[in-house]
C-alpha positions as CSV (number, residue, x, y, z in Angstrom):
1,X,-12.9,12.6,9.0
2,X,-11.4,10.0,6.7
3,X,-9.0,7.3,8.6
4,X,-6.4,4.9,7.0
5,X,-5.9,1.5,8.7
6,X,-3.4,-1.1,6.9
7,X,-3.3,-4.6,7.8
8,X,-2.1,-8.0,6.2
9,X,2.0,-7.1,6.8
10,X,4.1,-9.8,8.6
11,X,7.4,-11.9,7.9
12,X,7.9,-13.7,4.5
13,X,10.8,-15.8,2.6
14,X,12.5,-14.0,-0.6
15,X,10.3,-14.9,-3.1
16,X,6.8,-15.0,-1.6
17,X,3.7,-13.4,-1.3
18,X,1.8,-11.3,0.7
19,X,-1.4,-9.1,0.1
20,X,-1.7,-6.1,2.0
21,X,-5.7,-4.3,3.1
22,X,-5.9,-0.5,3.3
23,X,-9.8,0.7,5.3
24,X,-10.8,3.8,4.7
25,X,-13.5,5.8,6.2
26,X,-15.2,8.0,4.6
27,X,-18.6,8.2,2.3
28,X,-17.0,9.1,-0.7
29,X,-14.3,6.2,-1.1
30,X,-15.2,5.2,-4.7
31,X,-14.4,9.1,-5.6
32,X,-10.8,8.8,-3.4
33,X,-7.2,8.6,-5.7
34,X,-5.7,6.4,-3.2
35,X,-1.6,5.3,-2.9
36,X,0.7,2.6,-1.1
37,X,3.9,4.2,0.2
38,X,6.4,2.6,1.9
39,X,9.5,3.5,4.2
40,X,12.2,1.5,5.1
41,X,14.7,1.8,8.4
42,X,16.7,5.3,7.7
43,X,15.1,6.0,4.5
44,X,12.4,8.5,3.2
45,X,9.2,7.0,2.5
46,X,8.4,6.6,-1.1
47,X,5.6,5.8,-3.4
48,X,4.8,2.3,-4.2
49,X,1.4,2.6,-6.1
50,X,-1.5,4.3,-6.9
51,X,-4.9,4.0,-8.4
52,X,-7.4,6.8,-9.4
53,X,-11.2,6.8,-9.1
54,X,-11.7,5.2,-12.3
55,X,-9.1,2.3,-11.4
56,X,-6.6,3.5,-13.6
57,X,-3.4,2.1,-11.8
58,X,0.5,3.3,-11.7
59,X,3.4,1.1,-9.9
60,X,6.9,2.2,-9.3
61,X,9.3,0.7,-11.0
62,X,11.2,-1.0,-8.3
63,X,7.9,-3.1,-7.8
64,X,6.3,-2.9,-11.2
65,X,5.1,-6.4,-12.1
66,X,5.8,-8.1,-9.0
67,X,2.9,-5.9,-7.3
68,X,0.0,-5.1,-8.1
69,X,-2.9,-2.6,-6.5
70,X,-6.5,-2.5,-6.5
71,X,-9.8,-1.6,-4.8
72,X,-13.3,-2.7,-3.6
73,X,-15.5,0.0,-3.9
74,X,-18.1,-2.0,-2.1
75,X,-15.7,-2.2,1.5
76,X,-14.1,0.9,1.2
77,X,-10.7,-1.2,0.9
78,X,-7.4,-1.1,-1.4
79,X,-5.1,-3.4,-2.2
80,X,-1.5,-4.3,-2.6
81,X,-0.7,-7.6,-3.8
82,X,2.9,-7.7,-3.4
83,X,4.2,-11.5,-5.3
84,X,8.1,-12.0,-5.7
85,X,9.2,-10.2,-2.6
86,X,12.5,-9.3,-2.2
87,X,14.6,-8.4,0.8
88,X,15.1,-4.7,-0.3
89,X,10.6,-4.5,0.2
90,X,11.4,-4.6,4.2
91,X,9.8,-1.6,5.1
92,X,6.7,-0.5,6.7
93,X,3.7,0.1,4.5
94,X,1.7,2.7,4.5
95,X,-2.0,3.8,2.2
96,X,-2.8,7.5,2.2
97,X,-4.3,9.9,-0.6
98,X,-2.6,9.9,-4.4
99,X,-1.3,13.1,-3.3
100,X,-0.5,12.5,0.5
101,X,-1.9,14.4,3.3
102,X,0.7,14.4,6.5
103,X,-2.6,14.5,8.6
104,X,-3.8,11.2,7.5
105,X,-1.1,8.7,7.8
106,X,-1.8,6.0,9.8
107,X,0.2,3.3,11.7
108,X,1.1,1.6,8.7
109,X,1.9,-2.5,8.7
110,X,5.3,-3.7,8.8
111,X,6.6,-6.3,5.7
112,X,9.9,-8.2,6.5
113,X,11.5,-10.2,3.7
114,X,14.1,-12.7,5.2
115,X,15.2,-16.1,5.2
């Protein structure tokens, strides 16, 4: 059974930083595409990022060079790297398959940009 669990979310200025964690269960990790979505207060959730097997990464372009995602094979762990934040990247953030599976979200981790 493979099991999402975000961390690393919490309250920043406009303009800083934060780095979100993504564990995953699972033996076969290093053979997962993996994604970051995101869903703000009264919106649909949408896609954020996504990297493949062989690290090959996309970004949205709302957030396309201000974040950045990656993994650690070795922990079973990806990334987001979120620099430059913005009020409009309040939301809560989720990590799930490249194509998402509804059975597998998790509890996601909350991000709130505000002065």
């Amino acid at each position: 059974q493979v099991q999402f669990v975000e961390s690393g979310g919490g309250l920043v200025q406009p303009g800083g930083s934060l780095r979100l964690s993504c564990a995953v269960s699972g033996n076969i990790f290093s053979l997962f595409h993996l994604g970051w979505y995101r869903q703000a207060s009264g919106k649909e959730r949408e896609a954020v990022a996504n990297i493949t097997s062989e690290k090959t990464t996309t970004h949205a372009d709302s957030v396309k060079g201000r974040f950045t995602i990656s993994r650690d094979n070795a922990k079973n762990t990806v990334y987001l790297q979120m620099n430059s934040l913005k009020p409009e990247d309040t939301a809560v953030y989720y990590c799930n398959f490249a194509r998402p599976n509804s059975r597998y979200w998790g509890q996601g981790t909350q991000v709130t940009v505000s002065s």
